[in-house]
Each structure stands twice: as C-alpha cells, then as structure tokens.
Backbone as ProteinMPNN parsed JSONL, in Angstrom:
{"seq_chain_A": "XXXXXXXXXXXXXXXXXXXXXXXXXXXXXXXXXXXXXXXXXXXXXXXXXXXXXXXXXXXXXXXXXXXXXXXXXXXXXXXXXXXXXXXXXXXXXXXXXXXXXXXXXXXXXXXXXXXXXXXXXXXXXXXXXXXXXXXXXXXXXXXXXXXXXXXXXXXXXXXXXXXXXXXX", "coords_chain_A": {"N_chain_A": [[-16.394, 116.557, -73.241], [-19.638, 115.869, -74.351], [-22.014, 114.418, -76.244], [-25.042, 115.168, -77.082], [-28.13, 113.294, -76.624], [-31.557, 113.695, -77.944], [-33.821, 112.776, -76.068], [-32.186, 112.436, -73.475], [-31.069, 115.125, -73.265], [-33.399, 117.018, -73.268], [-34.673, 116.072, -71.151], [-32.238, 116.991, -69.018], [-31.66, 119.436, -70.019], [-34.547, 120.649, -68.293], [-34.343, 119.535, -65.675], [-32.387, 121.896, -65.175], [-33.531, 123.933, -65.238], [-35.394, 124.026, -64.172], [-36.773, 125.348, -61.18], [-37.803, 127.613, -62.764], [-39.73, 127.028, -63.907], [-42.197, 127.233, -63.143], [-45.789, 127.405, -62.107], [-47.41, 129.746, -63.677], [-45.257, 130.499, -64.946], [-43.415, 132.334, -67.864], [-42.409, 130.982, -70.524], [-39.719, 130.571, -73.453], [-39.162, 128.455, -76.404], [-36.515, 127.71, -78.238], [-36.618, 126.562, -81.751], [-38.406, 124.43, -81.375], [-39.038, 122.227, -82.399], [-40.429, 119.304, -82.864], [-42.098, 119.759, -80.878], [-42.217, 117.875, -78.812], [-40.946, 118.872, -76.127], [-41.878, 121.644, -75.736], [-44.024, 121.059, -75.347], [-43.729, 119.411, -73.183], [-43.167, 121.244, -71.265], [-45.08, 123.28, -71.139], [-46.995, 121.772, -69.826], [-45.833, 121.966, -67.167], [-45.645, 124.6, -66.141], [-48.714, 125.449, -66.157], [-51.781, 126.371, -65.882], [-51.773, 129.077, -65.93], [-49.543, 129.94, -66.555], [-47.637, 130.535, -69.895], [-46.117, 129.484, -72.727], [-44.247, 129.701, -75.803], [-43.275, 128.478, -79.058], [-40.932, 127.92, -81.033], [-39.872, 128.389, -84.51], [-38.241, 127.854, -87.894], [-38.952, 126.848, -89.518], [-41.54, 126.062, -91.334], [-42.818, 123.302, -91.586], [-41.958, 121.881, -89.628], [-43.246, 123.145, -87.332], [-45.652, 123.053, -88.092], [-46.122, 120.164, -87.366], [-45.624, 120.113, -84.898], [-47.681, 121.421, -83.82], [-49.356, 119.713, -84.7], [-48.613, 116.887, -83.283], [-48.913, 117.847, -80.684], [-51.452, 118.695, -80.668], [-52.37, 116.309, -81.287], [-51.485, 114.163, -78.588], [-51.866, 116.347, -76.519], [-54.314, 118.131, -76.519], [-56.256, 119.459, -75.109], [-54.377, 121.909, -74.95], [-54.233, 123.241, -77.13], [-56.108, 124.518, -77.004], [-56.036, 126.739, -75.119], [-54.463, 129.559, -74.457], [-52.604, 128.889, -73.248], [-50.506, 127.579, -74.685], [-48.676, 128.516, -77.54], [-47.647, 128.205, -81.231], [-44.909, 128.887, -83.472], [-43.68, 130.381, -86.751], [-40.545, 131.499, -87.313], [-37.618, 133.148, -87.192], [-35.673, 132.208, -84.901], [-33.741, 132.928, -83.353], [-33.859, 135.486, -83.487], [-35.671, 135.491, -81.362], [-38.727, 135.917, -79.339], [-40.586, 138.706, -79.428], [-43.051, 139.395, -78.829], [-44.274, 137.633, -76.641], [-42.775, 138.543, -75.299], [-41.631, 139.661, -71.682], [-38.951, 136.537, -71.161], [-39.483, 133.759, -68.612], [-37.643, 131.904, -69.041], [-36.025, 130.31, -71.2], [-35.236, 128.288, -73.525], [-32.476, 127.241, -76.066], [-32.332, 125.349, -78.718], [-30.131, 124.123, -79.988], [-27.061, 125.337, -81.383], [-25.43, 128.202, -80.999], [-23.669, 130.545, -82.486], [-22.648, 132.371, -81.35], [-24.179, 134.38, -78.022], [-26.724, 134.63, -78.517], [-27.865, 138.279, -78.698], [-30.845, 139.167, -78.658], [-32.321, 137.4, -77.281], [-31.034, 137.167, -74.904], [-31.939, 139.715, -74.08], [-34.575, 139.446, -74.4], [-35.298, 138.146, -71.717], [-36.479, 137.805, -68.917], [-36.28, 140.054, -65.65], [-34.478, 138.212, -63.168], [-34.82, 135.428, -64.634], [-33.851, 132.556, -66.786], [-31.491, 131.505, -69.267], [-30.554, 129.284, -71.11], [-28.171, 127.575, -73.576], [-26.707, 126.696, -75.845], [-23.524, 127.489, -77.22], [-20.929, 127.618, -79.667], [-19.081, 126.686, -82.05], [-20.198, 125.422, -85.273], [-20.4, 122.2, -85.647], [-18.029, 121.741, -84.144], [-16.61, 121.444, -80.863], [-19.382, 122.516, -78.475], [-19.777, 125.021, -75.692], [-22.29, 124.232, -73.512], [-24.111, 127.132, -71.945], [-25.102, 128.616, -69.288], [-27.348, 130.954, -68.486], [-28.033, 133.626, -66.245], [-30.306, 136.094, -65.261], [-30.652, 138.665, -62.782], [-32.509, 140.142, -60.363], [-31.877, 142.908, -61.038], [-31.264, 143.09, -63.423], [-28.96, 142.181, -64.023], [-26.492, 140.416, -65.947], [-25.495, 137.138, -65.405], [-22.866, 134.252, -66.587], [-22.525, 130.903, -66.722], [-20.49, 128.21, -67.852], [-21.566, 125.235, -68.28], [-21.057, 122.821, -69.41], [-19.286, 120.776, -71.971], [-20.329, 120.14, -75.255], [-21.939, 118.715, -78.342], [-24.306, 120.098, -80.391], [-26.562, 120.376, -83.02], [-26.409, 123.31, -85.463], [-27.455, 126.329, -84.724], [-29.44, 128.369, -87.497], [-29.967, 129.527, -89.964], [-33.445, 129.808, -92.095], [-32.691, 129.214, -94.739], [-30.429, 127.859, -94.942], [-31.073, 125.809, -93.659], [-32.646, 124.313, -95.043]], "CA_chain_A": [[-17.574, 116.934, -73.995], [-20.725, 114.918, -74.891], [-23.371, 114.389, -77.933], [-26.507, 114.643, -76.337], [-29.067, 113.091, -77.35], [-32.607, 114.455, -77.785], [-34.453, 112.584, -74.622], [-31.236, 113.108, -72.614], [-31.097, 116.969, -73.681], [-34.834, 117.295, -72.715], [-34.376, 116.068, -69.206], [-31.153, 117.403, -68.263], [-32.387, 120.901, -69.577], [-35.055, 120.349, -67.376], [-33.292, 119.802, -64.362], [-31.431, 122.898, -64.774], [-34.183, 125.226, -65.216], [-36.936, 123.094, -63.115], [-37.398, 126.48, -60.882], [-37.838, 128.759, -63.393], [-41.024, 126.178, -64.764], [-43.453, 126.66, -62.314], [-47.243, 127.902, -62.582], [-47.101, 131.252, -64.359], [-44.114, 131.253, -65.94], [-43.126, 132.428, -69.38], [-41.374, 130.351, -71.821], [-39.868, 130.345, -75.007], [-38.646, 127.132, -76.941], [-36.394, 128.311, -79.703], [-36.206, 125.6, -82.071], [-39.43, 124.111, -81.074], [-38.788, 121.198, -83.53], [-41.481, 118.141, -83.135], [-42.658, 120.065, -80.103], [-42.016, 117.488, -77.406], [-40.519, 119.522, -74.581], [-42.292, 122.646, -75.725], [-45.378, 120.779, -74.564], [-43.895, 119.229, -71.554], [-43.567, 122.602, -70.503], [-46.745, 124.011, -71.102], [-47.951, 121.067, -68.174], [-45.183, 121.907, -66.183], [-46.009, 125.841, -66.381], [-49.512, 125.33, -65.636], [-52.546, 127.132, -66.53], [-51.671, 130.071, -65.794], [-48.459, 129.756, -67.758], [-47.3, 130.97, -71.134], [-45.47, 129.151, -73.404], [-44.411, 129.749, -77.447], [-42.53, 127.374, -79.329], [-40.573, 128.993, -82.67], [-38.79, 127.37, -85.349], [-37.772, 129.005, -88.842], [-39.216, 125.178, -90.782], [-43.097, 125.576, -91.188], [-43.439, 121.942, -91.798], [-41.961, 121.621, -88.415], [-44.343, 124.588, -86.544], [-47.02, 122.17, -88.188], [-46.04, 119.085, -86.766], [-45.772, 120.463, -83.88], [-49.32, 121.633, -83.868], [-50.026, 118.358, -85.081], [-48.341, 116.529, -82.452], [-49.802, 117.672, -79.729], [-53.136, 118.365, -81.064], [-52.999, 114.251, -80.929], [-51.875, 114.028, -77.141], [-52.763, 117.387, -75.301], [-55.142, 118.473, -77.48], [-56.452, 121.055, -74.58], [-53.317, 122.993, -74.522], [-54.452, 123.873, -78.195], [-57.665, 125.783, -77.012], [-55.785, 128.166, -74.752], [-53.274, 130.36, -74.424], [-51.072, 128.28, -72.485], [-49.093, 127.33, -75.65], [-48.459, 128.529, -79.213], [-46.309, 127.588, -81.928], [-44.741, 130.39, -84.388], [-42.82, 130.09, -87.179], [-39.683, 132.872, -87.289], [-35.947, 133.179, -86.681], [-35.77, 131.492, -83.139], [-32.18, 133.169, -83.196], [-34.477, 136.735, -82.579], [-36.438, 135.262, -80.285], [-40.433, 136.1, -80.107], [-40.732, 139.941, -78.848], [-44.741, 139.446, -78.287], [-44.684, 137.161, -75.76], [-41.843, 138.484, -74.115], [-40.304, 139.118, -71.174], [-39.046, 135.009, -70.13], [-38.537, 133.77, -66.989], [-37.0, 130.907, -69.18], [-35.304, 130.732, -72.277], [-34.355, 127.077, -73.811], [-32.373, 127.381, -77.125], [-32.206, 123.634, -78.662], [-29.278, 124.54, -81.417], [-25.663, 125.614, -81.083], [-25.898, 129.084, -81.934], [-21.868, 130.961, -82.473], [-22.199, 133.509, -80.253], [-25.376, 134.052, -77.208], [-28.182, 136.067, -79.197], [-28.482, 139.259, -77.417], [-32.235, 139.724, -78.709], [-32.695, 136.397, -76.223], [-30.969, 137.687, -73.481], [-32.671, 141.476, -74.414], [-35.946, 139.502, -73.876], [-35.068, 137.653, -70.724], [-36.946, 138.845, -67.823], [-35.607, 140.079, -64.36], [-34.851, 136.773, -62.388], [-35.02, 134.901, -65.46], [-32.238, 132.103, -66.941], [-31.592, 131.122, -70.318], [-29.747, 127.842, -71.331], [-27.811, 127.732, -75.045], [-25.326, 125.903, -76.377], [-22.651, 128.064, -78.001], [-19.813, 127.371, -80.051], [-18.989, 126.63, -83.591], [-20.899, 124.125, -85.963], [-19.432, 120.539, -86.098], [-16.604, 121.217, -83.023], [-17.17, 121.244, -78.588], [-19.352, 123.629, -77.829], [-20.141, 125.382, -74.377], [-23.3, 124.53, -72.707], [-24.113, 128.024, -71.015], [-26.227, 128.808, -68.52], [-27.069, 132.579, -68.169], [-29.085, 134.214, -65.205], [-30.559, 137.301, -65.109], [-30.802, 138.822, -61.497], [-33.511, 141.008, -60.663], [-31.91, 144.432, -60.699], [-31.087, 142.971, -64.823], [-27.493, 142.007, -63.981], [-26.161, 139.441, -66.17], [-24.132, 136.108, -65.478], [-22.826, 133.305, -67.181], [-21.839, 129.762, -66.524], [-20.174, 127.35, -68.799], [-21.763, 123.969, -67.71], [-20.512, 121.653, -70.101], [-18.94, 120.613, -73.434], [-21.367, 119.743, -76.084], [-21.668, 118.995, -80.143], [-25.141, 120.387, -81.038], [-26.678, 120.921, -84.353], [-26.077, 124.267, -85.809], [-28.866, 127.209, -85.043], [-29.374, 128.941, -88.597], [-31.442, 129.917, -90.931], [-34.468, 128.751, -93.201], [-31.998, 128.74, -96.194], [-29.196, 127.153, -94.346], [-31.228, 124.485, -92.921], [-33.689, 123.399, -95.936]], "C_chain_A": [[-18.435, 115.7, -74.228], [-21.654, 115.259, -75.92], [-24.325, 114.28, -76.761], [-27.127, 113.988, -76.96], [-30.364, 113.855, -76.999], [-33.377, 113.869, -76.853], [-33.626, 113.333, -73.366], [-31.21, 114.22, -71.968], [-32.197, 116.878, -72.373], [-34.792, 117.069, -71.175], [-33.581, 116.624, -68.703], [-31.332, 118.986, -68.588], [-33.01, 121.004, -68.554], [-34.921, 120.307, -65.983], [-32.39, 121.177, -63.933], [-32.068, 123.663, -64.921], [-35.642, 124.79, -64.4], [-37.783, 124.738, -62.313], [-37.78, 127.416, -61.57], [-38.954, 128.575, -64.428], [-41.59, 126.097, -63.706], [-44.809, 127.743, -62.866], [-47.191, 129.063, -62.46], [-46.285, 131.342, -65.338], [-44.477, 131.341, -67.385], [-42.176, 131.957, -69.951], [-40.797, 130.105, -73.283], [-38.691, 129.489, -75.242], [-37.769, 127.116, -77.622], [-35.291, 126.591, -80.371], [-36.8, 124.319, -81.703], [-39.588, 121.899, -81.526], [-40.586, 120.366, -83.608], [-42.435, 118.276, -81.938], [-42.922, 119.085, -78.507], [-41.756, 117.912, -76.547], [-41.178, 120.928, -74.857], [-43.883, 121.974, -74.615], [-45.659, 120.248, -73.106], [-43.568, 120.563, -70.29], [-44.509, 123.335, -70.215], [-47.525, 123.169, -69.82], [-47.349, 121.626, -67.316], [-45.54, 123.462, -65.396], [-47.841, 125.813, -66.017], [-50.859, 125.696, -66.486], [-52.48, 128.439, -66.96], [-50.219, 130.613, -66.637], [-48.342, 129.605, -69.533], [-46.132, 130.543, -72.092], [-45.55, 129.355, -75.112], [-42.991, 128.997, -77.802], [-42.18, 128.072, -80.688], [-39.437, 127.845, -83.261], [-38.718, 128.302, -86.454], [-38.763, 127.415, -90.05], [-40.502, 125.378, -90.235], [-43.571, 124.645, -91.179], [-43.146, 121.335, -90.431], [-42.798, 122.191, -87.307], [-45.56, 123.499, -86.99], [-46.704, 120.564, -87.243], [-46.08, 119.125, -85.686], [-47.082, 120.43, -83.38], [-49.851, 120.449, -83.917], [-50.267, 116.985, -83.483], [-48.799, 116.777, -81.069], [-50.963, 117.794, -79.497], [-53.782, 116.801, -80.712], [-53.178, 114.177, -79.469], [-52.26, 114.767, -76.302], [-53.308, 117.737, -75.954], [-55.889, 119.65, -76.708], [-55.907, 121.997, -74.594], [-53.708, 123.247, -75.919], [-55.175, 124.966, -78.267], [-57.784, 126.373, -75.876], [-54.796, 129.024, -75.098], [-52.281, 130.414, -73.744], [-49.858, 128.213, -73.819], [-49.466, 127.917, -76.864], [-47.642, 128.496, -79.695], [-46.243, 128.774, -82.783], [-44.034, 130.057, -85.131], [-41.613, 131.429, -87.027], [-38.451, 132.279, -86.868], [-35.971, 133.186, -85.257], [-34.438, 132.715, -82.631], [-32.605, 135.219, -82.842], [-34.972, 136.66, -81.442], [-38.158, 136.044, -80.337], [-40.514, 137.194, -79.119], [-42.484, 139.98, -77.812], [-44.59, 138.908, -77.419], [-43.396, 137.436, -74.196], [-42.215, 139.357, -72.72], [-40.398, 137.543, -70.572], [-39.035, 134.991, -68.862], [-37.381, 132.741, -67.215], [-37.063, 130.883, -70.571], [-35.065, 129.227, -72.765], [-34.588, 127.124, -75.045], [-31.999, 125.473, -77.37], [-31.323, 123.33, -79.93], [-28.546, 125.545, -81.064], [-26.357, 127.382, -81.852], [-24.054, 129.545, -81.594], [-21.975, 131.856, -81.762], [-23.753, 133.309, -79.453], [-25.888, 135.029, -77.897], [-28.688, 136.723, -78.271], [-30.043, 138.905, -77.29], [-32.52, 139.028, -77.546], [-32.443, 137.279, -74.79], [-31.293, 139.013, -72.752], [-34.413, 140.648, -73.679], [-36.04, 138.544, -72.484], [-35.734, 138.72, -69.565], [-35.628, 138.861, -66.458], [-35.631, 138.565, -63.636], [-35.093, 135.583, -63.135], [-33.81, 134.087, -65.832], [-33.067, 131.547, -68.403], [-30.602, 130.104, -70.524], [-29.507, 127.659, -73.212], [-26.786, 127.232, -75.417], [-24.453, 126.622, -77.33], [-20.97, 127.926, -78.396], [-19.67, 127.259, -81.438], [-19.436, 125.127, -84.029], [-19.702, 122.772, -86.186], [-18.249, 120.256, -84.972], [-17.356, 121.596, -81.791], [-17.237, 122.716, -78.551], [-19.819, 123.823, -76.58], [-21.798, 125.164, -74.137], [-23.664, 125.929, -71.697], [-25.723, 128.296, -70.572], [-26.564, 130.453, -68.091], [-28.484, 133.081, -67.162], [-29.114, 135.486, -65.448], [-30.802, 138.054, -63.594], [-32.148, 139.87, -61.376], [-33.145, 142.777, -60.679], [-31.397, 144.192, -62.621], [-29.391, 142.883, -65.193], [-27.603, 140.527, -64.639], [-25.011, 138.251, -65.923], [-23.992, 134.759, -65.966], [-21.923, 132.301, -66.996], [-21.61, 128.857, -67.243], [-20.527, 125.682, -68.02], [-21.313, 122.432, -68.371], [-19.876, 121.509, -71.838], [-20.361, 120.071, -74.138], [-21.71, 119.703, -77.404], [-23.262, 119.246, -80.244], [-25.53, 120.69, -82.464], [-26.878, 122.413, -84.414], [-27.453, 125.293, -85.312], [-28.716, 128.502, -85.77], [-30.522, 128.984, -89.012], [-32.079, 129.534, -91.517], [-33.333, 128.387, -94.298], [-30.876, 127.82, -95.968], [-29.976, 125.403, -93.747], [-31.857, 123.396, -94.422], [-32.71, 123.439, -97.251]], "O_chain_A": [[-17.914, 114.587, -74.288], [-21.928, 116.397, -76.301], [-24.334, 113.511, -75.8], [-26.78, 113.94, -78.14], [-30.411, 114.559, -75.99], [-34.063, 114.833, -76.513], [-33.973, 114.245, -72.615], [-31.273, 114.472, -70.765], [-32.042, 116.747, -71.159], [-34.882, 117.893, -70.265], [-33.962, 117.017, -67.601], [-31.2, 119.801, -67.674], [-32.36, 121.44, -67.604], [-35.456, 121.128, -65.238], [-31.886, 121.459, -62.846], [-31.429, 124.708, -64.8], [-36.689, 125.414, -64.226], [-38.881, 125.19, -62.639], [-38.229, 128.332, -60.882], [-39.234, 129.314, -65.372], [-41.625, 125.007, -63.135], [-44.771, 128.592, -63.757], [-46.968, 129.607, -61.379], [-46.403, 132.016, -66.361], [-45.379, 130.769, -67.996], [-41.065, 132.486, -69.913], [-41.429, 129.486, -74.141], [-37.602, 129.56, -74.672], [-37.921, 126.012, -78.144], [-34.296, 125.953, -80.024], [-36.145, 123.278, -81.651], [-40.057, 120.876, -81.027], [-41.582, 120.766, -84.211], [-43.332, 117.462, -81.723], [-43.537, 119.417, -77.494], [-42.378, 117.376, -75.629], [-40.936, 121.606, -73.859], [-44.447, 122.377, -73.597], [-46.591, 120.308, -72.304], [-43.694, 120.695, -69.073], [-44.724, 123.95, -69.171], [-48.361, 123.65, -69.054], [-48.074, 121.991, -66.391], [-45.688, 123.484, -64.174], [-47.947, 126.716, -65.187], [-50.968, 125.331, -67.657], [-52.938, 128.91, -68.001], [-50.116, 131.687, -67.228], [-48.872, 128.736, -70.226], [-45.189, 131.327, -72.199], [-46.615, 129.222, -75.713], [-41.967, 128.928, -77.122], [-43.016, 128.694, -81.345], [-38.66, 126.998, -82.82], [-39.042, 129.471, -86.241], [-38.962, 127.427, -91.265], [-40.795, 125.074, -89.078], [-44.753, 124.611, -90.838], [-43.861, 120.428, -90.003], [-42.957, 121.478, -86.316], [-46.37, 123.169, -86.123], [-47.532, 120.218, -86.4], [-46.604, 118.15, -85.147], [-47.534, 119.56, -82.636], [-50.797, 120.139, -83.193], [-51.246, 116.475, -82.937], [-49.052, 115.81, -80.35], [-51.597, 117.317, -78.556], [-54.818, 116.322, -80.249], [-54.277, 114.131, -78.917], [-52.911, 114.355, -75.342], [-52.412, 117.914, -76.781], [-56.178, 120.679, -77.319], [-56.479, 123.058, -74.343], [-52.939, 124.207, -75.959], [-55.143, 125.946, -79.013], [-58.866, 126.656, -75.361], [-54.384, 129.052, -76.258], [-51.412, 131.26, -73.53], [-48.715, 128.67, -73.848], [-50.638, 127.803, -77.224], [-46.589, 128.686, -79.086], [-47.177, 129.566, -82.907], [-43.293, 129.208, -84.637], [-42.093, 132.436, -86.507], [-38.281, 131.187, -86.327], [-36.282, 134.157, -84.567], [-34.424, 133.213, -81.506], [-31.901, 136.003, -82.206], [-34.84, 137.506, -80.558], [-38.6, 136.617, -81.333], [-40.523, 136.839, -77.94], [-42.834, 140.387, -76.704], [-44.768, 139.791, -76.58], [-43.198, 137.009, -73.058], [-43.367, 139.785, -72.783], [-41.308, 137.141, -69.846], [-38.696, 135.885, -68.087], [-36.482, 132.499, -66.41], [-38.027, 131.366, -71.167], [-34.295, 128.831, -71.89], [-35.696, 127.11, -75.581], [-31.589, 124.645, -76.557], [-31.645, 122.492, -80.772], [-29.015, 126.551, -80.53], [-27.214, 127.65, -82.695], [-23.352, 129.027, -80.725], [-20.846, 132.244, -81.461], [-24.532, 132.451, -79.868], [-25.496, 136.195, -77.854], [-29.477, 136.404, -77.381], [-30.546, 138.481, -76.249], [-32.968, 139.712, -76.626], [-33.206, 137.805, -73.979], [-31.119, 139.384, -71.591], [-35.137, 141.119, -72.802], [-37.206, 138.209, -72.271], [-35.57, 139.928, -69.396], [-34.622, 138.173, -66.282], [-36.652, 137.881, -63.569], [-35.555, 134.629, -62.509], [-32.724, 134.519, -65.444], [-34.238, 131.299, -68.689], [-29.608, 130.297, -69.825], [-30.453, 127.622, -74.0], [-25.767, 127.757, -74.967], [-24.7, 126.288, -78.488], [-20.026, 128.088, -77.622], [-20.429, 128.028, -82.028], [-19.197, 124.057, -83.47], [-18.602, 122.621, -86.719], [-17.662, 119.19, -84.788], [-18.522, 121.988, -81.758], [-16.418, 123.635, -78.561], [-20.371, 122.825, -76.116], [-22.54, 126.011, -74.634], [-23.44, 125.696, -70.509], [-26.84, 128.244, -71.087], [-25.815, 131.003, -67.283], [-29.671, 132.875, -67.417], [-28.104, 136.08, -65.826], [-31.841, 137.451, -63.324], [-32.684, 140.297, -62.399], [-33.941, 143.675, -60.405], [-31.159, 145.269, -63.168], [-28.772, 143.304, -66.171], [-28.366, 139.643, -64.247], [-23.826, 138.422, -66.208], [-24.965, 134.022, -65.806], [-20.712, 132.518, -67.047], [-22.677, 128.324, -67.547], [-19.705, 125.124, -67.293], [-21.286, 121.308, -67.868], [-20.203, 122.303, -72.72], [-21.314, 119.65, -73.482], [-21.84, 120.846, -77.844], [-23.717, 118.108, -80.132], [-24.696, 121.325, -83.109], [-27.504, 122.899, -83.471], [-28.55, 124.839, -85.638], [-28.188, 129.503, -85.284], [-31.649, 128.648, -88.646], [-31.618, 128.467, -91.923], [-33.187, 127.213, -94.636], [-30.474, 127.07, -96.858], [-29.463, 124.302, -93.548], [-31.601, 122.225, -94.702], [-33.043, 122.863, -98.287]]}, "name": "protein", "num_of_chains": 1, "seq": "XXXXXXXXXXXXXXXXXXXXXXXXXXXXXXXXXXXXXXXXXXXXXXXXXXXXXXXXXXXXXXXXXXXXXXXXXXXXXXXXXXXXXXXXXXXXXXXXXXXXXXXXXXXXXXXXXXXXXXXXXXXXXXXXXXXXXXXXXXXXXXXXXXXXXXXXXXXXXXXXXXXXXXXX"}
C-alpha cells in the first residue's frame, strides 16, 4: 500500500483515465476540494467538454471558484466547468451521465448513485475501504451494453469521504 500524495494522486489518476478525458467528455470531480485537477480537466476535456466539481464544504466550492477565476478565468464564462456544493457521495444527477467519474476520498463501500450515473463506456476511479486502514484503489468500467467491472489497482490510505457534519 501507499499514501498518496495530492500532486502524485492527480497525475496517476490521470494516467488511468487519460482516454476517457478527451474533447466532449463528461466529468465529475467528487470532492472537488481547491479545484486543481477539476480544472486540469476542464483543458483536457476541451470546449466542447463538461465538467462539475462537488464538494459538501462551501468555503471550499468558493475557493475553488476563486482559484481558478485567478488562472483560467475563461473556463468561468462557459459551461465547460462548474462547481456545486452537495454530497459528492450522491454524485450530481444534472449533469449526468459520465464518461468519467474521479472520487478524491476513501468512501466504505462504491456509491451506487456514482456508478447509477456512469455512462455506457464510461470508468470511474474510487478509493474504497475503511477510514484510517489500506484501502483498495478501484477502477470500475462500464461497457457499453451497461455491464459492470471492477479492478482493484492498488492499496491506498485516503482521507475519509463523509459528510458536512463529519468533516467541519
């Protein structure tokens, strides 16, 4: 098992869902935080691409906003990206179906709603296991006839993904 760290993470997600980030796609962030990789998705995704970034911490959904208001400051004034606040751990129904899914917080079991809003041909990436001990990196594909499968890619200690009251 390994601690990621948060650059690390960000790239090595990345790498494992690279096809599933090209111009069009739909993405959702869950757990959006300070909005760094929500936004390097929104370039990577294109114009034509749809990204939303969710967290359950409004002061984080603002910083977010904030944050890239400073460096992409165009991706504000379309509808390539938006930020939301809400239970990441539902996942964001409006903008669904994904083609790509990246949860950024251990959650104890894989949240159907996620893999409910997963499109055909679509993969989702989540770290599941229990707070504080090695949990599973999984990788879950969707096929296009809506067959699901799942690969355990690695050990991993993530922080917990919970609720507003649990976190603040």
């Amino acid at each position: 098992a390994v601690v990621i760290n948060a650059e690390y993470g960000k790239q090595w997600y990345q790498r494992r869902v690279r096809a599933h980030l090209k111009p069009g796609s739909r993405v959702l962030d869950v757990g959006s935080g300070s909005g760094y990789l929500t936004t390097c998705i929104a370039i990577m995704v294109g114009e034509s691409g749809r990204v939303v970034g969710i967290d359950h911490i409004k002061d984080l959904v603002e910083l977010s906003v904030s944050n890239t208001a400073h460096s992409h400051a165009h991706l504000m004034n379309t509808t390539r990206l938006q930020y939301v606040v809400g239970d990441g751990r539902k996942g964001y129904s409006n903008g669904a179906p994904y083609d790509c899914i990246h949860v950024g917080a251990a959650a104890p079991t894989l949240p159907e709603p996620l893999v409910d809003q997963l499109a055909n041909g679509g993969r989702l990436v989540c770290p599941v296991g229990p707070s504080g001990a090695i949990q599973d990196f999984i990788q879950l594909d969707k096929d296009e006839n809506g067959n699901v499968t799942k690969k355990k890619l690695m050990g991993v200690v993530y922080v917990p993904l919970t609720d507003k009251c649990r976190q603040v």
